[in-house]
Rosetta silent file (secondary structure, phi, psi, omega in degrees, C-alpha in Angstrom):
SEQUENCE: XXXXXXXXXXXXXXXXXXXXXXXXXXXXXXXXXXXXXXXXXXXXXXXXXXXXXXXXXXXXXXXXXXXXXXXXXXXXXXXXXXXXXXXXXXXXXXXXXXXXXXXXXXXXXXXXXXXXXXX
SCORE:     score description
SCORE:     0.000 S_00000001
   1 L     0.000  143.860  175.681  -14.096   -5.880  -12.034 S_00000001
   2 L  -126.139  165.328 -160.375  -11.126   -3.729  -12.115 S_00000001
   3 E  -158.134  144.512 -156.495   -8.195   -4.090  -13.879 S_00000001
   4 E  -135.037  114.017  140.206   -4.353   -2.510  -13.409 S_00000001
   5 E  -133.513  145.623 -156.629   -2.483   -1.910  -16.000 S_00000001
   6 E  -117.198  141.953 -146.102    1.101   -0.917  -15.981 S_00000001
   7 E  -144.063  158.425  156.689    3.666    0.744  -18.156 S_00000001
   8 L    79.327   20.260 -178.311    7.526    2.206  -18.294 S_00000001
   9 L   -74.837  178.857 -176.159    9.266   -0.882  -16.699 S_00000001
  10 E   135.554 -170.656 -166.544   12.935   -1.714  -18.492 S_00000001
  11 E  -102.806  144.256 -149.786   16.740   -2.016  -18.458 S_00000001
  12 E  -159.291  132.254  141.598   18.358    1.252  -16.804 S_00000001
  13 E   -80.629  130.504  174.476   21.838    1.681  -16.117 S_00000001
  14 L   -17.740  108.085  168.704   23.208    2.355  -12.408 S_00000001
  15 L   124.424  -43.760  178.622   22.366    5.562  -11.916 S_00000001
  16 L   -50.992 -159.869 -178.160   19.146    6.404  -14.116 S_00000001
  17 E  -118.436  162.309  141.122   15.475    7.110  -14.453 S_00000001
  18 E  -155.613  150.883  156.342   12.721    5.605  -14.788 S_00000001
  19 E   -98.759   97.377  166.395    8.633    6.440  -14.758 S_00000001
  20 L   -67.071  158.478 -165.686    6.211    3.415  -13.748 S_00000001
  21 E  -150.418  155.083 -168.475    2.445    4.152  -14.854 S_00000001
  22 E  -159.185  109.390 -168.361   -0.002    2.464  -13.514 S_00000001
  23 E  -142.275  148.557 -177.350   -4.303    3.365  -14.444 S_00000001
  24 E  -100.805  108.411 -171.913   -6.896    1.803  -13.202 S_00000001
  25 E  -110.750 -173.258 -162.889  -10.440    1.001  -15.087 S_00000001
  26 L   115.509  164.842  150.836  -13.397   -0.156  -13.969 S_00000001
  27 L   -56.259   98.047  174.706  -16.328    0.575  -11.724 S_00000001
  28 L   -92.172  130.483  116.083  -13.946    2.818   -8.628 S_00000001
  29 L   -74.621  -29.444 -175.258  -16.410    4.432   -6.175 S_00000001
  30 L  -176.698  154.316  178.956  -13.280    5.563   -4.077 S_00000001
  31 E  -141.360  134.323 -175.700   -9.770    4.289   -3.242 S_00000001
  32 E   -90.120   -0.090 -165.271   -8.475    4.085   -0.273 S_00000001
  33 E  -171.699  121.775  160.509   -4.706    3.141   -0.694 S_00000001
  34 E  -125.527  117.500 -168.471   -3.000    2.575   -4.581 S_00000001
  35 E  -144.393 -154.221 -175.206    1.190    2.007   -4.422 S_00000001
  36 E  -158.214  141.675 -155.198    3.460   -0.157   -5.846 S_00000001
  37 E  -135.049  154.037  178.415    5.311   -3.270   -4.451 S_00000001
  38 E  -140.501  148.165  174.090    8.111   -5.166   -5.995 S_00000001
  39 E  -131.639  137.314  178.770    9.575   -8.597   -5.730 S_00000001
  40 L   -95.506  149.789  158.239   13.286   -9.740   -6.627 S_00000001
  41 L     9.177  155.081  142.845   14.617  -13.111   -7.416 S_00000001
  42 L    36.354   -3.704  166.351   14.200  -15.528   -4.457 S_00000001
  43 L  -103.732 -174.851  171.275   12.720  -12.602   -2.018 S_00000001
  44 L   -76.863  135.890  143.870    9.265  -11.766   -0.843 S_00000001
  45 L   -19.458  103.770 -172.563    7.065   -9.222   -1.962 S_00000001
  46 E  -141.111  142.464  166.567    7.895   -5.950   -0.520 S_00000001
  47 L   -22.226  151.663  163.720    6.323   -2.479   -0.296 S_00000001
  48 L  -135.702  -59.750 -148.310    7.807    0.403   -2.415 S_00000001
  49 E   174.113  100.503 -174.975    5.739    3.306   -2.085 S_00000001
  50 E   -79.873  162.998  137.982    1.970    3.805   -1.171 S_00000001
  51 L  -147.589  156.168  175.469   -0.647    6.827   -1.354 S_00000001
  52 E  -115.215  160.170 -165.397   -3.786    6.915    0.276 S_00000001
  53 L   -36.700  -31.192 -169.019   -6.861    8.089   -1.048 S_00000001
  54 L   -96.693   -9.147  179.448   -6.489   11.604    1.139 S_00000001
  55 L   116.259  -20.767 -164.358   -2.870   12.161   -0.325 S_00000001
  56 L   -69.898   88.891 -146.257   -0.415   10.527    2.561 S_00000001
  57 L   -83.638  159.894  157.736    2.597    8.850    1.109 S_00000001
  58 E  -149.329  112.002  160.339    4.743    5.849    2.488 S_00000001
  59 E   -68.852  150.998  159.170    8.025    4.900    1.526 S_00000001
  60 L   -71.988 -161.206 -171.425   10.243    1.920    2.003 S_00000001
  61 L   -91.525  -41.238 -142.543   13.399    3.148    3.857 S_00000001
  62 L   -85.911   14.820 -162.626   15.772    1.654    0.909 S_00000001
  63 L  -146.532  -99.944  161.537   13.743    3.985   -1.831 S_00000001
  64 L    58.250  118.105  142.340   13.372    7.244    0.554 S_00000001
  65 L   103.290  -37.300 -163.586   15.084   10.405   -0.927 S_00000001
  66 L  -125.580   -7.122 -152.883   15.068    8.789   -4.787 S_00000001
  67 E  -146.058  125.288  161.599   11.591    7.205   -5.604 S_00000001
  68 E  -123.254  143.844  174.147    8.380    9.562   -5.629 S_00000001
  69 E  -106.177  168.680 -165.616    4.874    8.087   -5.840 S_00000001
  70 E  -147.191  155.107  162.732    2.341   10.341   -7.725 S_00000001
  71 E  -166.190  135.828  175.568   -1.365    9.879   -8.644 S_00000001
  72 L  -105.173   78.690 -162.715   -3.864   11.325  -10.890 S_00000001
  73 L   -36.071  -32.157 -163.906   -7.022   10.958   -9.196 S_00000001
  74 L   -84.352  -26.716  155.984   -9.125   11.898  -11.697 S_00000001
  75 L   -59.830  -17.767 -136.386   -7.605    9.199  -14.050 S_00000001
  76 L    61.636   40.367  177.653   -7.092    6.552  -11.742 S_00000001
  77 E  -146.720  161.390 -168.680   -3.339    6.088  -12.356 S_00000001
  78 E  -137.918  119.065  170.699   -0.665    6.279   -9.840 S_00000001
  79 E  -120.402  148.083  174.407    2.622    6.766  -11.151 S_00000001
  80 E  -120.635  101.622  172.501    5.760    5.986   -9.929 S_00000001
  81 E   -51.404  122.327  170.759    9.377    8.256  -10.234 S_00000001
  82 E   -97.144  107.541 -161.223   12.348    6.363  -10.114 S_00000001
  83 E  -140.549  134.493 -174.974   15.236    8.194   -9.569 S_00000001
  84 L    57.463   57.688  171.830   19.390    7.188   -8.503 S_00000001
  85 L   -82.871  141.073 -141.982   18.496    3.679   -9.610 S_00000001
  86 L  -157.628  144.125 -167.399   21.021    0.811   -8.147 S_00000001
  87 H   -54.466  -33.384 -177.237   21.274   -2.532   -9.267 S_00000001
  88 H   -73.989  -41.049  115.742   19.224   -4.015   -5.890 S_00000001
  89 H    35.573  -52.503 -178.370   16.639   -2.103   -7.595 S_00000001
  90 L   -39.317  127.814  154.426   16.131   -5.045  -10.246 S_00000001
  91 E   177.196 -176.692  174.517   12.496   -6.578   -9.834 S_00000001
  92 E  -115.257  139.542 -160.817    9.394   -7.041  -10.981 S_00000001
  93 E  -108.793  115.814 -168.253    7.230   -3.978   -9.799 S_00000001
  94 E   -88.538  108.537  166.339    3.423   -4.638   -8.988 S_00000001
  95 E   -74.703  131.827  152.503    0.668   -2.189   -8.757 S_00000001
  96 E  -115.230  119.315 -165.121   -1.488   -2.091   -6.328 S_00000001
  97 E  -113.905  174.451  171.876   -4.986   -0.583   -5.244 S_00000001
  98 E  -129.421   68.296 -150.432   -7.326   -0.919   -2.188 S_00000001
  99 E  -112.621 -178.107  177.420  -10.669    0.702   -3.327 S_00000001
 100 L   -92.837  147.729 -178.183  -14.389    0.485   -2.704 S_00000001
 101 L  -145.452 -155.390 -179.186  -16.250   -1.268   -5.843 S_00000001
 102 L   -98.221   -2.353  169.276  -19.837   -2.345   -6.627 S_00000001
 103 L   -60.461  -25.459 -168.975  -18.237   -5.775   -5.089 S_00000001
 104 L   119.524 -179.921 -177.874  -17.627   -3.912   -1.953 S_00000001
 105 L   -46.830  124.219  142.240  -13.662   -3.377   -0.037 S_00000001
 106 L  -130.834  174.685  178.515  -11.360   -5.458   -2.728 S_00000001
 107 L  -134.662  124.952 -172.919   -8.006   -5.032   -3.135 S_00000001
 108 E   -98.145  165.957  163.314   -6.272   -5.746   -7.064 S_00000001
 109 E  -153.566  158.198  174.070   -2.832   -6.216   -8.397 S_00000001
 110 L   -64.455  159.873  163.543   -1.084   -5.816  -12.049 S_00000001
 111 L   -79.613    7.872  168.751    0.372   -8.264  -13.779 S_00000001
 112 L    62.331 -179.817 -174.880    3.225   -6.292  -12.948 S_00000001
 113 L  -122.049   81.421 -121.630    6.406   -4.855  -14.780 S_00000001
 114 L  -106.956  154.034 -170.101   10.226   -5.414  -14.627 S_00000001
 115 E  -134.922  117.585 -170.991   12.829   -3.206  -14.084 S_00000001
 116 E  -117.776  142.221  178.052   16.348   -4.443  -14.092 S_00000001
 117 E  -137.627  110.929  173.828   19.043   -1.899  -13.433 S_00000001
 118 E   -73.683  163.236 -161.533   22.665   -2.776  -14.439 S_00000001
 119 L  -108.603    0.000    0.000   25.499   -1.788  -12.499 S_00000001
């Protein structure tokens, strides 16, 4: 079993920082893909910012330029830089991995963390 827990969510004013944290325990043998996904109010679930296992990042478009993903393989934690934070910003922010386990392919998520940013 693996288990994601996540840190450094909170109220920000238009314009701030923030640093999401995100470590993983458990039996890992390898991970292929760990990010972070967030959902607002009344929307879906949507991507923020990926890495794969080999290093390869993916951004949304609307986080591009101000949001860095990070990851410290040898921990297991994936952190995420927040940077020029804007009120559309506001959600609750999910971790996510996609790793090999002694289950086999599984994929986990946090109980996630919210980040509201006033304007």
């Amino acid at each position: 079993q693996v288990q994601l827990v996540e840190s450094g969510g909170g109220l920000v004013q238009a314009g701030g920082s923030l640093r999401l944290s995100c470590a993983a325990s458990g039996t890992i043998f390898s991970i292929k893909r760990m990010g972070w996904y967030r959902q607002a109010p009344g929307k879906q679930r949507e991507l923020v910012a990926t890495m794969t296992g080999g290093g390869s990042t993916n951004y949304a478009d609307s986080v591009k330029g101000r949001f860095t993903i990070s990851r410290d393989g040898a921990k297991s934690t994936v952190y995420l830089q927040m940077n020029s934070l804007k009120p559309e910003d506001t959600a609750v922010y999910y971790c996510h991995v996609d790793c090999t386990t002694t289950l086999g392919r599984r994929d986990y998520w946090g109980q996630g963390t919210q980040v509201t940013v006033s304007s």
